[in-house]
C-alpha positions as CSV (number, residue, x, y, z in Angstrom):
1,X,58.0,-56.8,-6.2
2,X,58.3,-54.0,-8.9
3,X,62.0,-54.0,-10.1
4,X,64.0,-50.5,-9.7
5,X,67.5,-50.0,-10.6
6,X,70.6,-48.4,-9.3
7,X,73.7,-47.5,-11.1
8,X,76.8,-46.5,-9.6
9,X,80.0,-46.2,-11.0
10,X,83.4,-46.6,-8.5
11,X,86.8,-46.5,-8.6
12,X,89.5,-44.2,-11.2
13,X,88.1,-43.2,-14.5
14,X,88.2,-45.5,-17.6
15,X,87.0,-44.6,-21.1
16,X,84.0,-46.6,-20.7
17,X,81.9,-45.0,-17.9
18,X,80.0,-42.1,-19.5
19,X,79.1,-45.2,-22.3
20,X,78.2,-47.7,-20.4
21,X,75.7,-45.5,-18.6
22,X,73.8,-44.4,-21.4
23,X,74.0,-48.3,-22.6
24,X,72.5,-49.1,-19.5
25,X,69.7,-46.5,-19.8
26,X,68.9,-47.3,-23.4
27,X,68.2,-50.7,-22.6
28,X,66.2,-50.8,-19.8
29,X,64.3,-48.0,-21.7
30,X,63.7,-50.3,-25.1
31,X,63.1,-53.4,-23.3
32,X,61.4,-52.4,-19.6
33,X,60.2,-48.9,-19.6
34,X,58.2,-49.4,-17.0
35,X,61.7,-49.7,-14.6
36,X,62.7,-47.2,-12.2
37,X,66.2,-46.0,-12.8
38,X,68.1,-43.9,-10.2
39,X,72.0,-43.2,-10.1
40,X,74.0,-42.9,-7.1
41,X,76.6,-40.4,-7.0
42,X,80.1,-40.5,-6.3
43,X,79.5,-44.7,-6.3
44,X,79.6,-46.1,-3.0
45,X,79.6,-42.0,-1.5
46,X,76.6,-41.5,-2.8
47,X,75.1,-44.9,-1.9
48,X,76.3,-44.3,2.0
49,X,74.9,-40.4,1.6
50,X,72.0,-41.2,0.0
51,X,73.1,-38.9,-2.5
52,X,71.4,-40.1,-6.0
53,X,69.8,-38.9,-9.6
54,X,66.5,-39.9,-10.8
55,X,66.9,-41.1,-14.5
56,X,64.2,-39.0,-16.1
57,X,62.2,-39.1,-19.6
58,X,64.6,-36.6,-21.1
59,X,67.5,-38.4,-19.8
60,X,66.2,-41.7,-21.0
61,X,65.3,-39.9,-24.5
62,X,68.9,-38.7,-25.2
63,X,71.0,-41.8,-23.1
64,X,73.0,-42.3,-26.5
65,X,74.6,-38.4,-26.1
66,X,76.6,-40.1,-22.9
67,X,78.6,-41.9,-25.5
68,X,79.6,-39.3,-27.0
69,X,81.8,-38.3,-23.4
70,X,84.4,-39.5,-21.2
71,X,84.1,-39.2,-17.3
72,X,81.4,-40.4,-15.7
73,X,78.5,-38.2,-15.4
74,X,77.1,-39.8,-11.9
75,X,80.6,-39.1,-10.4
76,X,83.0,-41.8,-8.6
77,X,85.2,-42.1,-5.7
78,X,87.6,-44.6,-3.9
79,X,85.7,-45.7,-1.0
80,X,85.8,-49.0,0.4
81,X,82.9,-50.2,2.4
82,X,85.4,-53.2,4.2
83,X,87.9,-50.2,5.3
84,X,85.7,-49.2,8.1
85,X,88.4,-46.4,9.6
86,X,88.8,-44.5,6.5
87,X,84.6,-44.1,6.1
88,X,84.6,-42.5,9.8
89,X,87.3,-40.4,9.2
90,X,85.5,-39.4,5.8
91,X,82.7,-38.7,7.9
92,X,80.5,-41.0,5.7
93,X,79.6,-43.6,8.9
94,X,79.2,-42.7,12.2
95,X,81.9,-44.8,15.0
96,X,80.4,-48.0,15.6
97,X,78.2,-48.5,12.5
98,X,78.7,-51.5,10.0
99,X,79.1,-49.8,6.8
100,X,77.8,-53.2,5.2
101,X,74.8,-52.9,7.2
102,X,74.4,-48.9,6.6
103,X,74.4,-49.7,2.5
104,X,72.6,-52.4,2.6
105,X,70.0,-50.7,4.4
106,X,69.9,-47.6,2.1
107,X,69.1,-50.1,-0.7
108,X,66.2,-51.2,0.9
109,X,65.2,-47.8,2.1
110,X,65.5,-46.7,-1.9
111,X,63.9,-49.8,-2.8
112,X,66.5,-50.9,-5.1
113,X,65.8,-54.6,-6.3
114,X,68.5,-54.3,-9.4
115,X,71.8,-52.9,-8.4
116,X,74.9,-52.2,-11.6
117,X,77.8,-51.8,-10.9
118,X,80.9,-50.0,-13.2
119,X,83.8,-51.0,-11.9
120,X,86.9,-53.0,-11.2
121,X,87.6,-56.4,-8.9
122,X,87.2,-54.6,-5.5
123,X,83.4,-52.6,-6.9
124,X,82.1,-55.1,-8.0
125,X,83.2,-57.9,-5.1
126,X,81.4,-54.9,-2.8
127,X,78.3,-55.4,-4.5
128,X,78.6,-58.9,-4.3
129,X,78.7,-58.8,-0.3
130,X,75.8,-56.5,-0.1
131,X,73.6,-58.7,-2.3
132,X,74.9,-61.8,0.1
133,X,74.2,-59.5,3.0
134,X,70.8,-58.6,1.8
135,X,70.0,-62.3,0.8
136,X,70.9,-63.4,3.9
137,X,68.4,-61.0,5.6
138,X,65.5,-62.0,3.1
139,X,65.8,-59.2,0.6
140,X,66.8,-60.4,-2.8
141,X,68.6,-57.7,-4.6
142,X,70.3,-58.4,-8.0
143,X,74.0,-57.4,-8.8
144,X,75.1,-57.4,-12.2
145,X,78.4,-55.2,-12.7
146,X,80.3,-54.4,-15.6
147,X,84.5,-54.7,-16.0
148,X,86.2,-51.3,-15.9
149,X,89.6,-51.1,-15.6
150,X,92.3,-50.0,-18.4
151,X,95.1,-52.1,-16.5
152,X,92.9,-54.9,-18.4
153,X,94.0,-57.1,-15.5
154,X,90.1,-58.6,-14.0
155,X,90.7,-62.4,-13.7
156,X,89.2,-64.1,-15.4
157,X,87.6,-61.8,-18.3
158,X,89.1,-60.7,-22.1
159,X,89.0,-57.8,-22.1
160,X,87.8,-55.2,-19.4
161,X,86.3,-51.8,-20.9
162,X,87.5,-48.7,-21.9
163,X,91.3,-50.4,-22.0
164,X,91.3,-50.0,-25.7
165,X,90.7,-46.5,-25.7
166,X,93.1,-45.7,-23.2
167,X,96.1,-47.4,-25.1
168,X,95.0,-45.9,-28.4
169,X,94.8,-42.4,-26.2
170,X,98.1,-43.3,-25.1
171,X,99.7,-43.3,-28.3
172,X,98.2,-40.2,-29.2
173,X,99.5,-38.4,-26.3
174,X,102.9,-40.0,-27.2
175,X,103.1,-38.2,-30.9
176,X,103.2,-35.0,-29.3
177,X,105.3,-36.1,-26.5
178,X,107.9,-37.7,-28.6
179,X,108.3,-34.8,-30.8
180,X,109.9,-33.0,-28.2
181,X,113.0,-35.5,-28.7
182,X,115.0,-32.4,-30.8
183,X,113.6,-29.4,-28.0
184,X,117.1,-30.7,-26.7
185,X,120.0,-32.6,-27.6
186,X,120.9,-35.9,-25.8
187,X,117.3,-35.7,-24.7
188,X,115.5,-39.1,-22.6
189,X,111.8,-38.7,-22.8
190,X,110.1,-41.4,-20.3
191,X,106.2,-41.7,-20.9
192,X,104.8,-43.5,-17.8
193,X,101.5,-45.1,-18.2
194,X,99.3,-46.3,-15.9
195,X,99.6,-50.0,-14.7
196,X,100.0,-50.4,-10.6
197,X,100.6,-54.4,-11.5
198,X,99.8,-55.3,-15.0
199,X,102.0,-54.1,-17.9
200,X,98.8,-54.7,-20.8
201,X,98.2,-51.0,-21.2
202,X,102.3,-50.1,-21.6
203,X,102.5,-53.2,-23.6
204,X,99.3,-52.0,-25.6
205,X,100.2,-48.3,-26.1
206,X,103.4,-48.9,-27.3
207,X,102.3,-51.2,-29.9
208,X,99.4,-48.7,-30.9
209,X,102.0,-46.0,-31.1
210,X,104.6,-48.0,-33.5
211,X,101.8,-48.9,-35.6
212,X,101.2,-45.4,-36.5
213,X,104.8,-44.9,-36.7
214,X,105.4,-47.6,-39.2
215,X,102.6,-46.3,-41.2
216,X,104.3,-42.4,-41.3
217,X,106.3,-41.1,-44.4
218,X,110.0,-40.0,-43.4
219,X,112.9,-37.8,-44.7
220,X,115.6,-38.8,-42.7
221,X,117.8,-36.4,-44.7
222,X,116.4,-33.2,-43.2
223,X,116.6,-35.1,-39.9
224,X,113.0,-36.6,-39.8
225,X,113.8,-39.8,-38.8
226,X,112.0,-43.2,-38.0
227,X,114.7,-43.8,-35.2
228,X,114.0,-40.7,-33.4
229,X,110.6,-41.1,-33.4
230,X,110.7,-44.5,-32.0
231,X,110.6,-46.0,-28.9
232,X,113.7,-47.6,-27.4
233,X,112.7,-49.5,-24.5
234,X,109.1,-50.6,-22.9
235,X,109.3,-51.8,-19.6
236,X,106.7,-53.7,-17.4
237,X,106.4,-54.7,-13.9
238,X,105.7,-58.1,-14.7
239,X,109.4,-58.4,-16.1
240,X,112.8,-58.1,-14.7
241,X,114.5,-54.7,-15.6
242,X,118.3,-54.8,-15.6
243,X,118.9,-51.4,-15.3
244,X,122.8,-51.5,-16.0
245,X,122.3,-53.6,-19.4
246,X,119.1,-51.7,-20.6
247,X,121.3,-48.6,-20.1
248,X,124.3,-49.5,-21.9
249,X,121.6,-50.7,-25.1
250,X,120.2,-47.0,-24.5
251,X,123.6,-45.3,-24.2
252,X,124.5,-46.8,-27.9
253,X,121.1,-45.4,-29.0
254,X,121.6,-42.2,-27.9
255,X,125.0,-41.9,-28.8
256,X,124.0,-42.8,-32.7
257,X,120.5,-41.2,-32.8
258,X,120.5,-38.2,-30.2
259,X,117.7,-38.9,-28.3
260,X,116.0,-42.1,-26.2
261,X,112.5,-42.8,-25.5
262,X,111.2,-45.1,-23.2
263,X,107.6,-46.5,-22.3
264,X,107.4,-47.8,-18.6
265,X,104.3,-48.5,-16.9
266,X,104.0,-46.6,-13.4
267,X,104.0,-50.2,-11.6
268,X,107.4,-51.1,-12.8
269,X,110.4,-51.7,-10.6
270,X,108.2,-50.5,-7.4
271,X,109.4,-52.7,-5.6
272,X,113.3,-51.5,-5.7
273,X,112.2,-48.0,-5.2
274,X,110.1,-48.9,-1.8
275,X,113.4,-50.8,-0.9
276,X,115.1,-47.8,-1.2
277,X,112.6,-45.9,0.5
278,X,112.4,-48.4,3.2
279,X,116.0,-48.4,3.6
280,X,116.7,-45.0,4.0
281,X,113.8,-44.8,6.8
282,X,110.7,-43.5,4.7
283,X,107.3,-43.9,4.7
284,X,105.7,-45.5,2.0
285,X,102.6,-44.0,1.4
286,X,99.1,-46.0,0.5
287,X,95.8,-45.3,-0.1
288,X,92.4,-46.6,1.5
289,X,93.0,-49.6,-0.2
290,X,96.3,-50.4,1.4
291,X,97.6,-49.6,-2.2
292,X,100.7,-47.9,-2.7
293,X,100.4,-44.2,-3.5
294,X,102.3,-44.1,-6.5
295,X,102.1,-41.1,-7.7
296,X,104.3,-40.2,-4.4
297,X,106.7,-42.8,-5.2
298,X,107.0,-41.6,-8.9
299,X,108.4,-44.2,-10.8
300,X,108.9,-42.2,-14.1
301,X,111.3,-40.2,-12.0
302,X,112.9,-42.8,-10.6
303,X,114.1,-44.4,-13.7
304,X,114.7,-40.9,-15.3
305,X,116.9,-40.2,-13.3
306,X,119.0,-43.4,-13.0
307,X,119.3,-44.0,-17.1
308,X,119.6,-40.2,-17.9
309,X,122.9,-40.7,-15.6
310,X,124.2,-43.6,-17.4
311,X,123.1,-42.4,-20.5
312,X,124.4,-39.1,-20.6
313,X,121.3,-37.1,-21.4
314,X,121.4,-33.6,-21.4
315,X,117.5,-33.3,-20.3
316,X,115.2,-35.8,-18.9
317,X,111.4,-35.5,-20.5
318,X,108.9,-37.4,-17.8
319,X,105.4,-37.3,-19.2
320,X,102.5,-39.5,-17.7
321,X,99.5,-40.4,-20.2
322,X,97.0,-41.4,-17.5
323,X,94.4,-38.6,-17.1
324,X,94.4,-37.9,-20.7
325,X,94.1,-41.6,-21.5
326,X,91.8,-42.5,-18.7
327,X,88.8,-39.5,-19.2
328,X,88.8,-40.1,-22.8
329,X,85.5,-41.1,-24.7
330,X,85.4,-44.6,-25.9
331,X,86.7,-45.8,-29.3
332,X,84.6,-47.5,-31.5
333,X,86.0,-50.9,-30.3
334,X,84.9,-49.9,-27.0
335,X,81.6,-48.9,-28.0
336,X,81.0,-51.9,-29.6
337,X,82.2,-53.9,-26.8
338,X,80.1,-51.9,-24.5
339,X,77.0,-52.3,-26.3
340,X,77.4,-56.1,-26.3
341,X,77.9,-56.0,-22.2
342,X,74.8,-53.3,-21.2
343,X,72.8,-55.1,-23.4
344,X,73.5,-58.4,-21.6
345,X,73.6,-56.9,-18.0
346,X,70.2,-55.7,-18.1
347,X,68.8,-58.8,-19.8
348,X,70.8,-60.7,-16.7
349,X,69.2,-58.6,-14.5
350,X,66.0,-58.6,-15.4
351,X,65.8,-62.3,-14.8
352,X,67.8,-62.1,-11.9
353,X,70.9,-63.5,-12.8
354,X,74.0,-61.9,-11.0
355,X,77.8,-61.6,-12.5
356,X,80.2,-59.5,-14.1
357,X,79.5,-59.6,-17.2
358,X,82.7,-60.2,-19.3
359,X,83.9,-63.1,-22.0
360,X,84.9,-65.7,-19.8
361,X,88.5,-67.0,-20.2
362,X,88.3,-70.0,-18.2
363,X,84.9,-71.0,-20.6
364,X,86.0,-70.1,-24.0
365,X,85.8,-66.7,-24.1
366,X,82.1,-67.0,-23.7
367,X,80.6,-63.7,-23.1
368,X,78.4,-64.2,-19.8
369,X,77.4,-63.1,-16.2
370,X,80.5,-64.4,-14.5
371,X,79.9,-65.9,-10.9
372,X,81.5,-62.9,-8.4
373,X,83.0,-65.5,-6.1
374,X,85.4,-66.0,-9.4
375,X,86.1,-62.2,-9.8
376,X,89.6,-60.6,-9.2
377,X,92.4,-58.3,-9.6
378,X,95.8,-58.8,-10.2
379,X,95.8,-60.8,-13.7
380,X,99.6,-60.6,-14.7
381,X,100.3,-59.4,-18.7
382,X,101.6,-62.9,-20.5
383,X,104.9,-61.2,-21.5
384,X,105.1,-63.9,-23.7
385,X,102.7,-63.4,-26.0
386,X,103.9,-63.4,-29.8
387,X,102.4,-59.4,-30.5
388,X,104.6,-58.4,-27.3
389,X,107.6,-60.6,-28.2
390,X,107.7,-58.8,-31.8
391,X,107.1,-55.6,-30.3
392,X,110.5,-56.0,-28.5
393,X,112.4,-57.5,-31.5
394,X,111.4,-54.5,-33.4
395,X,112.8,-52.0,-31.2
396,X,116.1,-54.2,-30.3
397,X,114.9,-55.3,-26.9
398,X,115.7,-59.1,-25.5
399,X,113.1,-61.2,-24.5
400,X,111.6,-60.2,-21.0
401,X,112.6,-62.2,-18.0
402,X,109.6,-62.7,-15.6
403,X,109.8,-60.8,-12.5
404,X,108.8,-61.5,-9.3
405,X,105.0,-60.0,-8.1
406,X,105.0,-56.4,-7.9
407,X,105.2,-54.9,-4.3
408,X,102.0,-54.0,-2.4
């Protein structure tokens, strides 16, 4: 059977998408030329619409310009082929169809013999059940998918792409953010970053931040100050957050220095703010994924408000990071990193080896197509890693006490 290929890419944004496309492209164009490439749009969307691209000789002669942009050019969504409600209501199945059926059946329709994949746990575990669905119904079709997230939380691979980026975006967004600590006097500024379960990317940011700090020139005299400019707490949800004894640390802060800043990723303490939603009668709202929404629940407002209280502050500063971070183009770490995976998830695909494609933590960090049926989300930040632990010394915060897992 002549191979063709489909790319998709699925899920929120990451700094890696727009790269790992035009890695994609480049290889299959140096090493099989010959190969069909299409692109469905809007990931699963356009897989269920039928909606695609057709990777074309001008788009295979100038793949490499795709690095040079974040985004995704091909488009994503959230859709969920295993939530069989929400595709009705969408409109993107009809009542009564099997949507792992329908998109298996466009695959064969397109032809598709090579399916990638640029995604997280759940778009890649999708592509996994419409290979097994395919196999089973003697149509071989080849899924090799590539680890985006910038949570960095896919068990059990490294280092998932475009995560680097975002925490060094993160800290860039933070220098103009934090300069705003003098618009006001007794000012909190609270930079939420993204993280639904995993604190890497807070953790991350915050160390890329203080290593630019450290590397500044100061004149405390004139009020330039090392201790403004820092940050004063980070907080993840995979540790316990004593609200009452962070905010008396803070108060002393703010009291000697004149302004607090904080870094709290937007999964932190969910679960006390859905208690409190829950107890005062409220919906909680989630998504297609049966994730909480929590961009309604705010978390970065939440613990505004309850430390500017106890603190004192005079004006509470909540900033969120995320789309800046998230639609960035990748670093050069990244495009390293990128280069290494494309490379090896066409080569995989091309003799039919399925995986994610990520340096395996349970096999020595071995970059390699790892089996899906290992693939998952939810891989908790090791609070106590040394870098993390130092990170905290440095700004005068104790040693993290584990908390338990993050509401859902």
């Amino acid at each position: 059977m002549t191979k063709k290929v489909a790319l998709l890419t699925a899920g929120g944004f990451a700094p890696c998408l727009s790269t790992a496309v035009g890695g994609l492209i480049e290889r299959y164009t140096q090493v099989a030329p010959e190969v069909e490439i299409i692109a469905y749009k809007n990931g699963y969307q356009g897989l269920l619409t039928g909606d695609h691209l057709i990777v074309d000789d001008e788009v295979r002669a100038n793949a490499a310009v795709l690095k040079q942009y974040g985004g995704s050019p091909i488009g994503n969504s959230r859709v969920k082929l295993t939530n069989t409600k929400d595709l009705v209501k969408r409109g993107l199945v009809d009542e009564g169809v099997d949507p792992l059926k329908f998109a298996a059946d466009r695959l064969v329709a397109d032809g598709v013999t090579i399916l990638h994949t640029i995604g997280g746990d759940d778009t890649n575990t999708t592509a996994a059940d419409l290979a097994h669905y395919l196999h089973e119904h003697d149509y071989e079709l080849t899924v090799v998918g590539l680890p985006k997230t910038i949570d960095n939380d896919v068990i059990p691979i490294r280092q998932s792409l475009g995560a680097d980026t975002a925490a060094e975006m993160g800290a860039r967004f933070a220098k103009n953010v934090v300069a705003e600590h003098n618009a006001n006097a007794r000012m909190l500024i609270v930079h939420e970053v993204m993280g639904r379960n995993c604190g890497w990317l807070t953790a991350a940011t915050a160390r890329k931040y203080r290593d630019w700090l450290t590397e500044q020139p100061w004149l405390p005299s004139i009020g330039l100050s090392q201790k403004a400019w820092d940050v004063h707490g980070v907080y993840l949800p995979e540790a316990v957050i004593d609200i009452k004894a962070e905010a008396a640390r803070l108060k002393t802060i703010m009291d000697e220095v004149g302004n607090v800043t904080i870094f709290i990723s937007e999964g932190a303490g969910v679960e006390s703010i859905v208690a409190e939603m829950e107890a005062a009668g409220e919906e909680v709202p989630r998504d297609a994924f049966g994730h909480i929404r929590l961009d309604k629940v705010n978390p970065g407002a939440w613990f505004g408000e309850q430390f500017a209280r106890m603190l004192g502050a005079e004006k509470t500063l909540v900033q969120k990071s995320g789309y800046y971070s998230r639609s960035a183009a990748s670093n050069e770490y990244d495009l390293e990193l990128i280069g290494q995976m494309t490379d090896l998830a066409v080569d995989a695909a091309l003799r039919g080896e399925p995986g994610v494609i990520g340096h395996d933590e349970e096999q020595g960090d071995t970059l390699r197509p790892i089996e899906f049926a290992r693939i998952a989300g939810g891989k908790p930040f090791d609070i106590t890693q040394q870098w993390y632990l130092d990170l905290l010394g440095a700004i005068g915060q104790d040693a993290p006490v584990s908390a338990p897992p993050a509401a859902h």
